[in-house]
C-alpha positions as CSV (number, residue, x, y, z in Angstrom):
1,X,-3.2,-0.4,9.1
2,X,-1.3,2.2,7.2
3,X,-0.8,2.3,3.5
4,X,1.0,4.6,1.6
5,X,1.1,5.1,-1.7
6,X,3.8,6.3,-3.9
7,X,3.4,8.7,-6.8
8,X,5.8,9.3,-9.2
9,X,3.9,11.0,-12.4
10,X,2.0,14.2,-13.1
11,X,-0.7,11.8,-15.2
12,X,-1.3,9.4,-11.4
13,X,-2.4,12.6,-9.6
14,X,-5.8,12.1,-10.2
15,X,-5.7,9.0,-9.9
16,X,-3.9,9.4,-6.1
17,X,-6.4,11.6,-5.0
18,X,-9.2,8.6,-5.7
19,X,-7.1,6.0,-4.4
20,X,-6.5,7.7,-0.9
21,X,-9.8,9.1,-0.6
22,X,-11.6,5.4,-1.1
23,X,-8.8,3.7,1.1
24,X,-8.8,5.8,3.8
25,X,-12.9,5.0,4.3
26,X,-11.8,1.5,4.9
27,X,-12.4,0.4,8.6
28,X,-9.0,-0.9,8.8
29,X,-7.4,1.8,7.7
30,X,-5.6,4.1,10.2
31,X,-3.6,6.6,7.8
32,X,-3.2,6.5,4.3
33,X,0.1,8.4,3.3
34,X,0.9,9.5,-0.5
35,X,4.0,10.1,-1.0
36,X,5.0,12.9,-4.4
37,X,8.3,12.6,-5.4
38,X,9.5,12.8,-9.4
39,X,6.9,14.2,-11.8
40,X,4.5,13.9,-9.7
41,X,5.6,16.9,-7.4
42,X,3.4,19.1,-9.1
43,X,0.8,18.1,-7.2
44,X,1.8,19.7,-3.9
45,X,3.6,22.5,-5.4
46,X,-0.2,23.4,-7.1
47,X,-2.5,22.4,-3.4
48,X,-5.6,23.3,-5.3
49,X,-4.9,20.2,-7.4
50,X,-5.2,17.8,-4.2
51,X,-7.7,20.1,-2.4
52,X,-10.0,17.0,-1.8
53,X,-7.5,14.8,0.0
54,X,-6.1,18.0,1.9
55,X,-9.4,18.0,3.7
56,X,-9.1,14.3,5.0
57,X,-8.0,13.7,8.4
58,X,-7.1,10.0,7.7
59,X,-4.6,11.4,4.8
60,X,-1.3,12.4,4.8
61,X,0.3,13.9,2.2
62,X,4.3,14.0,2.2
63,X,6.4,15.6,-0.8
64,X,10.1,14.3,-1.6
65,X,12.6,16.6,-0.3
66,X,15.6,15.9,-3.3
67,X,12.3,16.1,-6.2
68,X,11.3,19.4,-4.3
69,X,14.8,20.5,-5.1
């Protein structure tokens, strides 16, 4: 199963790194994918700041392209 989440504030970062790292230990789970895009860009433009789910093979992090902009 995939699941991807969808982040869109600078105050659900933290909250995104929990999220992925707890869903991605499920057995059914076969990537988890968060997606950064509005405010929430920060957190890949600052990696130290998702470190912990950098480290996860079963995690994918993608950034918007236009919020990048």
């Amino acid at each position: 199963m995939k699941i991807v989440l969808s982040v869109d504030s600078e105050d659900k970062i933290p909250m995104s790194i929990t999220a992925a790292t707890h869903l991605s230990e499920m057995p059914e789970a076969e990537l988890v994918e968060v997606v950064y895009l509005n405010g929430g860009i920060a957190a890949v433009t600052e990696r130290n700041r998702i470190a912990p789910i950098l480290k996860n093979e079963k995690v994918k992090v993608v950034a918007c392209g236009t919020s990048m902009e």
